[in-house]
N, C-alpha and C positions, 0 to 999 in steps of 0.2 A: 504493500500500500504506500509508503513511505517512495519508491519508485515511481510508483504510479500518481503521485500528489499534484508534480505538475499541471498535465491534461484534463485530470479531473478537476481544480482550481478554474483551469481555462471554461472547461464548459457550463457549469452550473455551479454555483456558493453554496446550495441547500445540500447537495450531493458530495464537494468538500468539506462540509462539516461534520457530515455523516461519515464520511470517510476514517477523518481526523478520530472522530468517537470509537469506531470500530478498531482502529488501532490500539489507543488508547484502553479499551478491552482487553484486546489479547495482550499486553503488553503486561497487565497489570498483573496478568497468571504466573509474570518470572518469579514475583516474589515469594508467593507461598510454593510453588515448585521448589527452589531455591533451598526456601527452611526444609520442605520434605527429603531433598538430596543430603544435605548436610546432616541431617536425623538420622541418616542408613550410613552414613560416613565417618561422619566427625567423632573422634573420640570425646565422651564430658572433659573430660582436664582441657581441652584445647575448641573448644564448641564456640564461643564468643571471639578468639582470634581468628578462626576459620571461617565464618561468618560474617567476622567483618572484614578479608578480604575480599568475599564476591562482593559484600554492597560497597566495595570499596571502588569494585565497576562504576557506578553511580558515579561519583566526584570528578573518577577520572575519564570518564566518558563526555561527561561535560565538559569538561577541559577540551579536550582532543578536538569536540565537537565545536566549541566556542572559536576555537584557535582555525579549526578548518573552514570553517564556516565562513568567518570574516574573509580569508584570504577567498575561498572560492567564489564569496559571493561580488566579491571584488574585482577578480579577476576573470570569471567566468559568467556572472552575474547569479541570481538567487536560485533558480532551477538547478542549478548542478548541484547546488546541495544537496537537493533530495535523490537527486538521481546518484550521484558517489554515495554517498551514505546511505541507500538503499540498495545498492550492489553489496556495498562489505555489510550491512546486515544479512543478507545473504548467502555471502561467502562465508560468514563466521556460523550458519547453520547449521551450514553442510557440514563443516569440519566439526562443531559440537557431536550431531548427530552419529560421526564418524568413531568420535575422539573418548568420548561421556558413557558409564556404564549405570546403570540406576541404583545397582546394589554392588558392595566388593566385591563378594563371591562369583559375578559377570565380566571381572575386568580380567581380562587374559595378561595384563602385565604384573600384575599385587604379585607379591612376594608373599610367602607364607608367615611369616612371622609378622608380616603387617595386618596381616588376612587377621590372623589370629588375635593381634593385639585390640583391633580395633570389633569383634566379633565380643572379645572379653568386655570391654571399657559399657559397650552400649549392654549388653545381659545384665550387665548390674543392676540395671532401672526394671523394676519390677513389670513383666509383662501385664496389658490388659484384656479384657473381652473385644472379641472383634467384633461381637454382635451386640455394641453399645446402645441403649435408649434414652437419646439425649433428653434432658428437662430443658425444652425449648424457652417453656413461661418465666420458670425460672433463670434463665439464663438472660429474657430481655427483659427481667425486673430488676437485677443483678447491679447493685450501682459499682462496684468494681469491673464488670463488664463494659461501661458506658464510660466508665473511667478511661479506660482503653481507648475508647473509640475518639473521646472528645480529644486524649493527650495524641493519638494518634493522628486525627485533623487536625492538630494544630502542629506538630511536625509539617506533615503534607503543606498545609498551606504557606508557612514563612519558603519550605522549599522551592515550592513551583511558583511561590510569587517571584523570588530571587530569577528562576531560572528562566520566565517568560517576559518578565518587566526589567531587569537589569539591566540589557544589551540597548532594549529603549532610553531608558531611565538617562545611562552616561552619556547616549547621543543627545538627547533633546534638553539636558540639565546642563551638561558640562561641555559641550558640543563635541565630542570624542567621534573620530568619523566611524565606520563597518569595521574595518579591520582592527583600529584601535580599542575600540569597545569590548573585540573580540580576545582582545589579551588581556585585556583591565580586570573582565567579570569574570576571565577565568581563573582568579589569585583566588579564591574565595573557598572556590573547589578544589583547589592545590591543598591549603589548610584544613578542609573538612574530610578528604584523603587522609592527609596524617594524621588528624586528630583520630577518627576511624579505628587504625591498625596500634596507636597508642592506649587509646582507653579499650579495644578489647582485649591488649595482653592484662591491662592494669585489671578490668572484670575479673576475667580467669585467674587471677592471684587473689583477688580478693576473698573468691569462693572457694581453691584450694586451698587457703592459709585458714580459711573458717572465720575470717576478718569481719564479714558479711554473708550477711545470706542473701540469696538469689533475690527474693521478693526486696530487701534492702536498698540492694545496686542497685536496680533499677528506680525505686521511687526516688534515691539520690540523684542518679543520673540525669533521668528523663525532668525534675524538677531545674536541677541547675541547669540544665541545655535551656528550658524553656524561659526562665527567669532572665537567664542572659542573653537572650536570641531578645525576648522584648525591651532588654536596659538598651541595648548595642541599637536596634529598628528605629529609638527611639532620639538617640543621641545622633545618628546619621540623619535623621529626618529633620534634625534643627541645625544642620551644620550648612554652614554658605563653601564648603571648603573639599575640593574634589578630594585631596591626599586623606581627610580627617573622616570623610564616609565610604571610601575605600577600603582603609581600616577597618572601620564598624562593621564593614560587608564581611569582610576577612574573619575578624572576631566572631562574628553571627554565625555563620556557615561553620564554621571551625568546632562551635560548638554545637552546630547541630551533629557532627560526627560522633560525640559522647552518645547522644538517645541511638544512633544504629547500632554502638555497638553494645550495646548490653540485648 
C-alpha cells in the first residue's frame, strides 16, 4: 500500500484515506506479534532488553526514515518516498519470512544448549489452561485495565504527534527547509533509541536483583516518562528559541524510551 500511495493520492482523497487506514491496520499487528515472538524466545532474565531492541526499530526507523525522506523528497520530489520505502518494506519481508522461525525448536541454526537454555528459563512460568474463559465484564470494569489503556494513549499520542507535526512544526516555526527538518526531528529519535536499550538492561536488573518488582518498574517508569514528556511539551511550547525546543524535543522523546522499555 505504502507503494501504491502515490496513484491512489492522484485519483480520489476518500480512497487515500482509506488506504492510509488500512495500513495503518495491518501495521498495528507488528506489535502484539512482536510480544508473542519474544514470549516463545526471550529468556525472563533478559525479556525487557530483548524487547526493547525490536521496538528499538521504532526510533531508529524514524530516523533513517526522516533523514531519507528529506533528501528524496528533495531531490526526487515526494513520490519516491513512498515508492523506495515501499520497495524495502518489501524486500525486508521476504527476507523476514525467509530468515524468522516462530518457535526455537523450528530454527535449523539454534545450537542445543541455546535450544535448551532458553526451553529451561521460559518452563519456569507456570503453565496455563488453553481453554481459558475470559471475564470479559470484569475485565472492562477493571480500572487497572483502563489504567493501561489511558497511560497507553497517552504514550501513543505525545508519539505520533512528534512524529506527524515535527517535520511541519520546524519548517513553518523556524523556517528549517525538507531536508533540514529532516535531520533536526530526527535527534529526538536518536535519544529515544538509546534511552530504549539503556533503561531495558536497567529493568532486567532491577527485577533480577529483586530491587523491584515487575508491577513497580513499571508504575515508576511509565509515571516519570509521562510527567516528563508533559514538563519538556511544555517548556518547548513557550520557548521563542529553535536550539532551546530542540532540546525539549530530545529530552521528551528520550524519555519516552523509559515506558517501551519496561
Amino acid at each position: 500500500l505504502t507503494t501504491l500511495t502515490p496513484p491512489i493520492a492522484a485519483s480520489n482523497f476518500y480512497l487515500f484515506v482509506f488506504a492510509r487506514v488500512v495500513e495503518g491496520l495491518f501495521e498495528g499487528g507488528t506489535y502484539p506479534a512482536a510480544q508473542v515472538l519474544w514470549a516463545r524466545w526471550a529468556p525472563l532474565r533478559e525479556q525487557s532488553f530483548l524487547v526493547g531492541i525490536t521496538l528499538c526499530g521504532v526510533p531508529v526507523g524514524t530516523v533513517v526514515g526522516l533523514q531519507m525522506s528529506g533528501l528524496l523528497g528533495s531531490v526526487l520530489g515526494w513520490k519516491a518516498i513512498f515508492y523506495i520505502t515501499g520497495l524495502l518494506g518489501l524486500v525486508w519481508s521476504i527476507v523476514w519470512l525467509k530468515v524468522v522461525r516462530d518457535r526455537p525448536e523450528d530454527d535449523p541454526g539454534i545450537s542445543t544448549e541455546e535450544l535448551q537454555y532458553i526451553k529451561d528459563s521460559i518452563s519456569s512460568v507456570p503453565p496455563g489452561s488453553k481453554h481459558v474463559k475470559h471475564p470479559w465484564l470484569k475485565i472492562l470494569t477493571s480500572l487497572p485495565f483502563w489504567a493501561i489503556i489511558v497511560a497507553d494513549y497517552s504514550v501513543g499520542w505525545a508519539h505520533y504527534t512528534m512524529l506527524i507535526l515535527l517535520p511541519t512544526y520546524m519548517k513553518d516555526v523556524f523556517d528549517y527547509n525538507l531536508a533540514e527538518s529532516g535531520i533536526i526531528t530526527s535527534l529526538p529519535y536518536v535519544m529515544m533509541g538509546v534511552s530504549m536499550q539503556l533503561f531495558g538492561g536497567i529493568s532486567d536488573w532491577l527485577k533480577n536483583t529483586n530491587v523491584l518488582s515487575t508491577t513497580k518498574i513499571r508504575k515508576l517508569f511509565l509515571s516519570g516518562c509521562l510527567l516528563g514528556q508533559a514538563g519538556f511539551l511544555f517548556l518547548a511550547g513557550h520557548s521563542r528559541s529553535s536550539a532551546t525546543v530542540i532540546l525539549c524535543l530530545i529530552a521528551d522523546l528520550g524519555l519516552e524510551g523509559i515506558a517501551f522499555a519496561t
